[in-house]
SEBAMAR-931991 format. One record per residue: residue number from 1; x, z, y of N, C-alpha, C, O, CB in turn. Coordinates in Angstrom, 1 decimal, m for minus. Each point is the difference from the previous one (the first is absolute). Glycine has a CB too. Layout:
ATOM  pos     n_X     n_Z     n_Y    ca_X    ca_Z    ca_Y     c_X     c_Z     c_Y     o_X     o_Z     o_Y    cb_X    cb_Z    cb_Y
ATOM  NUM       X       Z       Y       X       Z       Y       X       Z       Y       X       Z       Y       X       Z       Y
...
***
This chain:
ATOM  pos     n_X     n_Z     n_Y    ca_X    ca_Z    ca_Y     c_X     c_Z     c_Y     o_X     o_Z     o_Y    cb_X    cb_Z    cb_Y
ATOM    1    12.4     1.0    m1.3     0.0     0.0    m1.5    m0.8    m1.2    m0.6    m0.4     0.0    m1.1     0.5     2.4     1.2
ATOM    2    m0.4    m3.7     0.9    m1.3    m0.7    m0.6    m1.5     0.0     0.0    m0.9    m0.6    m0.5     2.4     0.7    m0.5
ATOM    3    m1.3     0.5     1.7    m1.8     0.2    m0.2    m0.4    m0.7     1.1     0.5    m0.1     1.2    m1.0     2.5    m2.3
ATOM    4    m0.7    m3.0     0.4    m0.4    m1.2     1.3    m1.8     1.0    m0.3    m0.4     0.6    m1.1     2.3    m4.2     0.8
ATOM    5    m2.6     3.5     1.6    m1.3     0.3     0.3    m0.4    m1.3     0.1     0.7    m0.8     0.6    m0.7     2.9     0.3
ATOM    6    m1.3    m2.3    m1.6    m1.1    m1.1     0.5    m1.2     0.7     0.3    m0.4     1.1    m0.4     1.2    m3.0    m1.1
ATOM    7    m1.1     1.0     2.4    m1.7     0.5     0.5    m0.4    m0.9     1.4     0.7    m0.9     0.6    m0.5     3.9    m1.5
ATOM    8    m1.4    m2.3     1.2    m0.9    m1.0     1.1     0.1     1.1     0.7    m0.5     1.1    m0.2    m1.2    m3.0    m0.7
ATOM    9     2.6     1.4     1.9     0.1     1.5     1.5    m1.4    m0.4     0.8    m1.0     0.8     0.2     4.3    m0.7     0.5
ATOM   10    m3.3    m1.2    m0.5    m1.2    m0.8     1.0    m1.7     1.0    m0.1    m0.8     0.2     0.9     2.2    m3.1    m1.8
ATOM   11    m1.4     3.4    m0.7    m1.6    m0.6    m0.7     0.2     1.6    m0.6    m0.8     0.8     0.2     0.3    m4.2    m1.0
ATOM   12     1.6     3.5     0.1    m0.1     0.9    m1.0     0.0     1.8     0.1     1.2     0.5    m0.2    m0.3    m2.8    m0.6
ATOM   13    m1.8     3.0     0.9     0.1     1.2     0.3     1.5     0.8    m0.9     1.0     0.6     0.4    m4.1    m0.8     0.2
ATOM   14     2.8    m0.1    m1.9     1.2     0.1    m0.7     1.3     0.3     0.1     0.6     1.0    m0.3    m1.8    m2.0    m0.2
ATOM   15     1.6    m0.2     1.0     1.2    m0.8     0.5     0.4     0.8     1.2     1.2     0.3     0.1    m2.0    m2.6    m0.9
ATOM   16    m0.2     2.7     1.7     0.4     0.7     1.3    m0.1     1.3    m0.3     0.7     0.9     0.6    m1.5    m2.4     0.9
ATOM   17     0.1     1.7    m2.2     0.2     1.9    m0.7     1.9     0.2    m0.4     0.7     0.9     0.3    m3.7    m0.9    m2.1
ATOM   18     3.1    m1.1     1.2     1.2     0.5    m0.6     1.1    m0.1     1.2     0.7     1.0     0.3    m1.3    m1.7    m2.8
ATOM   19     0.7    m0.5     3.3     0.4    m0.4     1.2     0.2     1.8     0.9     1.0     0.6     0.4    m2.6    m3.7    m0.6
ATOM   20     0.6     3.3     0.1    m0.4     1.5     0.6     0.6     0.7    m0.4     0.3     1.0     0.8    m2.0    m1.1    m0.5
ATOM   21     2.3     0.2    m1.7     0.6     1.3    m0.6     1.1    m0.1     0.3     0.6     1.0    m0.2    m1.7    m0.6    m1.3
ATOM   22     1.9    m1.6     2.2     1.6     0.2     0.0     0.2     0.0     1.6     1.1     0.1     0.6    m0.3    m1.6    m3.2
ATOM   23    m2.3     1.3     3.4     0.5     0.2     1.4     1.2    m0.9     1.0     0.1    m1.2     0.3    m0.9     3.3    m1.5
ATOM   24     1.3    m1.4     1.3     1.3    m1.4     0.5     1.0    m0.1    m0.4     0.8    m0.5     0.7    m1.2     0.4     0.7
ATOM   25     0.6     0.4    m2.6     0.8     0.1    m1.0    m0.6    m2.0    m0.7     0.9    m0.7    m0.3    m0.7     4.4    m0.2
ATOM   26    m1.2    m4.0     0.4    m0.6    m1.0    m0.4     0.8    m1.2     0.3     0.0    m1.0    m0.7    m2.0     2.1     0.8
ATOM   27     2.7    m1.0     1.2     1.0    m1.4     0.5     1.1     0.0    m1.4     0.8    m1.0    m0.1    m0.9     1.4     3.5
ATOM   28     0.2     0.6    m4.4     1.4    m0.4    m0.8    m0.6    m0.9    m1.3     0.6    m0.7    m0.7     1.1     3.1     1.5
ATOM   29    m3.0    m1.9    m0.7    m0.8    m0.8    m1.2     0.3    m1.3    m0.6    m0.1    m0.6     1.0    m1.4     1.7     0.0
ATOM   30     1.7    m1.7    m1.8    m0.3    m1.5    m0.3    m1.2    m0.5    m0.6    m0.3    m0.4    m1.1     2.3     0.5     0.8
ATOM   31    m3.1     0.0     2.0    m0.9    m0.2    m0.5    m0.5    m1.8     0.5     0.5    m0.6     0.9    m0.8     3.6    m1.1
ATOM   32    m0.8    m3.6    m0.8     0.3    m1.3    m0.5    m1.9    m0.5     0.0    m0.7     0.2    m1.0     3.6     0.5    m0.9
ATOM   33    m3.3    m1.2     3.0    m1.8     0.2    m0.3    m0.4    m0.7    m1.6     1.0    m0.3    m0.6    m1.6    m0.1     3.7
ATOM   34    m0.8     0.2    m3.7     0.1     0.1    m1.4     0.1    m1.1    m0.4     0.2    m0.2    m1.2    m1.2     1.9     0.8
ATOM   35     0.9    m3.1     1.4     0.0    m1.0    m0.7     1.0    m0.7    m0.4    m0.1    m0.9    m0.9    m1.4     1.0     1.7
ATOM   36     2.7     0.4     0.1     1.3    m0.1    m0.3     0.0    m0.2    m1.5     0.2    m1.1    m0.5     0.6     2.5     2.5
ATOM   37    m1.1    m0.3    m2.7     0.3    m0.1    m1.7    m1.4    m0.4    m1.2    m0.9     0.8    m0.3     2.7     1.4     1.1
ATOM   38    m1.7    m3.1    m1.2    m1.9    m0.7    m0.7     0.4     1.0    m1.0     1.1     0.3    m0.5    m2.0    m3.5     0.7
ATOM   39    m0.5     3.6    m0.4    m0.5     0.7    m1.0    m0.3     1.6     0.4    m0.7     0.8    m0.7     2.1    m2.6    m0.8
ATOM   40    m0.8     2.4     3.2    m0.4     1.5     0.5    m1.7     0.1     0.4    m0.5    m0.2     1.0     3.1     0.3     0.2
ATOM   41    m3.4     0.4    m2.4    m1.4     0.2    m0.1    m0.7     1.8     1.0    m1.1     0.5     0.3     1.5    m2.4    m3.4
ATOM   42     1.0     2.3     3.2    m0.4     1.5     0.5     1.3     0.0     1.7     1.1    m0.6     0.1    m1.8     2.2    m3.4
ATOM   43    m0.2    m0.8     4.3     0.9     0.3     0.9    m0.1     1.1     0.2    m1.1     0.5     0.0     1.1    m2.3     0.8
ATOM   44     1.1     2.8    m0.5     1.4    m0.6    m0.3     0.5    m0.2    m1.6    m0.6     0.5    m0.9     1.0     0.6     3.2
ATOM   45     0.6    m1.6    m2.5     0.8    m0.4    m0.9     1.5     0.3    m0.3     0.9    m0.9     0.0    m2.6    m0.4     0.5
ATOM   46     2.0     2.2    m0.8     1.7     0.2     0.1     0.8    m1.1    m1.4    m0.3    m0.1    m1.2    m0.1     3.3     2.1
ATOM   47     1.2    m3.7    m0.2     0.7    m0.1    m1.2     1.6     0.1     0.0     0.8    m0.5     0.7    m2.8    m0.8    m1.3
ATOM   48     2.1     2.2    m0.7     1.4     0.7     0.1     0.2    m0.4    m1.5    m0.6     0.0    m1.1     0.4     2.1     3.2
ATOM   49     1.8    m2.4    m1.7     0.6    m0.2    m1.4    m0.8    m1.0    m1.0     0.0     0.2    m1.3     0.8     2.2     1.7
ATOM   50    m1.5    m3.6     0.1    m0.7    m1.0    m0.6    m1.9     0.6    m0.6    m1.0    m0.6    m0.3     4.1    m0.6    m0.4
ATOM   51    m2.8     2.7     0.7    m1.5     0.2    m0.1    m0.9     0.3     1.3     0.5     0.3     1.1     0.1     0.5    m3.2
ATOM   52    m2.2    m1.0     1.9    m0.8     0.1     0.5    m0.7     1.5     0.3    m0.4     0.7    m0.9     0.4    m3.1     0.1
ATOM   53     0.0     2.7     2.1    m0.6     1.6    m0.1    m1.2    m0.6     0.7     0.4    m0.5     1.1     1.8     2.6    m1.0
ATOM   54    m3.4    m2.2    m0.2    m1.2     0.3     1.0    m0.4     0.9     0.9     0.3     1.1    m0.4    m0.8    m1.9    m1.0
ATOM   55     0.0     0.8     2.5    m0.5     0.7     0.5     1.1     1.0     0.7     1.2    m0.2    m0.1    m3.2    m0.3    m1.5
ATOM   56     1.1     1.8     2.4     0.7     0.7     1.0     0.9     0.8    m0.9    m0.5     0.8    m0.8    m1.4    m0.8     2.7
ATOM   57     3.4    m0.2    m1.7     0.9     1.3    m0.9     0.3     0.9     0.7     0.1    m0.3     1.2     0.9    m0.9    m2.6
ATOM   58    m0.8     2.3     1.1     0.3     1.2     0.5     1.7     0.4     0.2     0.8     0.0    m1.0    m3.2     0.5     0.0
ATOM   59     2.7    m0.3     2.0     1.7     0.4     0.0     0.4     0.2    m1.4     0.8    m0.8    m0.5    m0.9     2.0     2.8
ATOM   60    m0.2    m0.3    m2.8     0.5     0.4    m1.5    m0.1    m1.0    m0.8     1.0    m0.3    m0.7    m1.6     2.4     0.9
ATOM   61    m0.1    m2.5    m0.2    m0.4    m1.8    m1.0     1.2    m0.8     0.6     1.0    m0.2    m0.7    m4.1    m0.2     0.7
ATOM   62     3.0     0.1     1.1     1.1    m0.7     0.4     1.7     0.6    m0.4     0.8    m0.8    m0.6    m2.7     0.2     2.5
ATOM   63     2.1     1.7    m1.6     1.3     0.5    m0.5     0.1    m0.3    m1.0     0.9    m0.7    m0.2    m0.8     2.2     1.2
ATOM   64    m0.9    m1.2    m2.1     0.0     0.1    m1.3     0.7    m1.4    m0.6     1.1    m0.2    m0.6    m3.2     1.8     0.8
ATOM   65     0.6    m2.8     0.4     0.9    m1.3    m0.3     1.1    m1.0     0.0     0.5    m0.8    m0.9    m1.9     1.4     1.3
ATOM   66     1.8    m0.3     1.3     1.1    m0.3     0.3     1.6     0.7     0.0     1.1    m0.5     0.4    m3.0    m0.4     0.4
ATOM   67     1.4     2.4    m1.4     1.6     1.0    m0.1     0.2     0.0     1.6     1.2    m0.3     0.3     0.3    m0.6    m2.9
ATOM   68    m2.2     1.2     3.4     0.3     0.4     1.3    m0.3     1.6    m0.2    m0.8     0.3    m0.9     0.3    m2.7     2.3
ATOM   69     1.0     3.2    m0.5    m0.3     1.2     0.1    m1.1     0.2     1.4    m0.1    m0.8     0.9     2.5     1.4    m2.4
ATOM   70    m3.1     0.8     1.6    m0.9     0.0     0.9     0.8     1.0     0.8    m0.4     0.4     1.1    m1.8    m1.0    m2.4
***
């Protein structure tokens, strides 16, 4: 659907929290480390559909955003 993750897998507890929530499901991700994009001040970073989500989202957050179903 677009959604790209940013974050610091390396450093960032954050980043690997969420990493954590999708398990191995995480290989389908498009995920993108944060420097890739100037201006990502929070890790992680979703961005879907040209907006910025901060921080760890929750499956339902995620559905919600992208019209995927859970």
């Amino acid at each position: 659907k677009g959604a790209v993750m940013y974050g610091a897998m390396n450093w960032c507890k954050y980043t690997q929290a969420q990493r954590g929530m999708f398990g191995n499901s995480f290989k389908y991700l498009d995920y993108r480390e944060f420097n890739e994009l100037d201006g990502i001040k929070t890790t992680p970073t979703w961005v879907i559909n040209g907006k910025w989500n901060e921080n760890v989202q929750s499956f339902e957050s995620l559905a919600s955003l992208t019209g995927c179903k859970l």
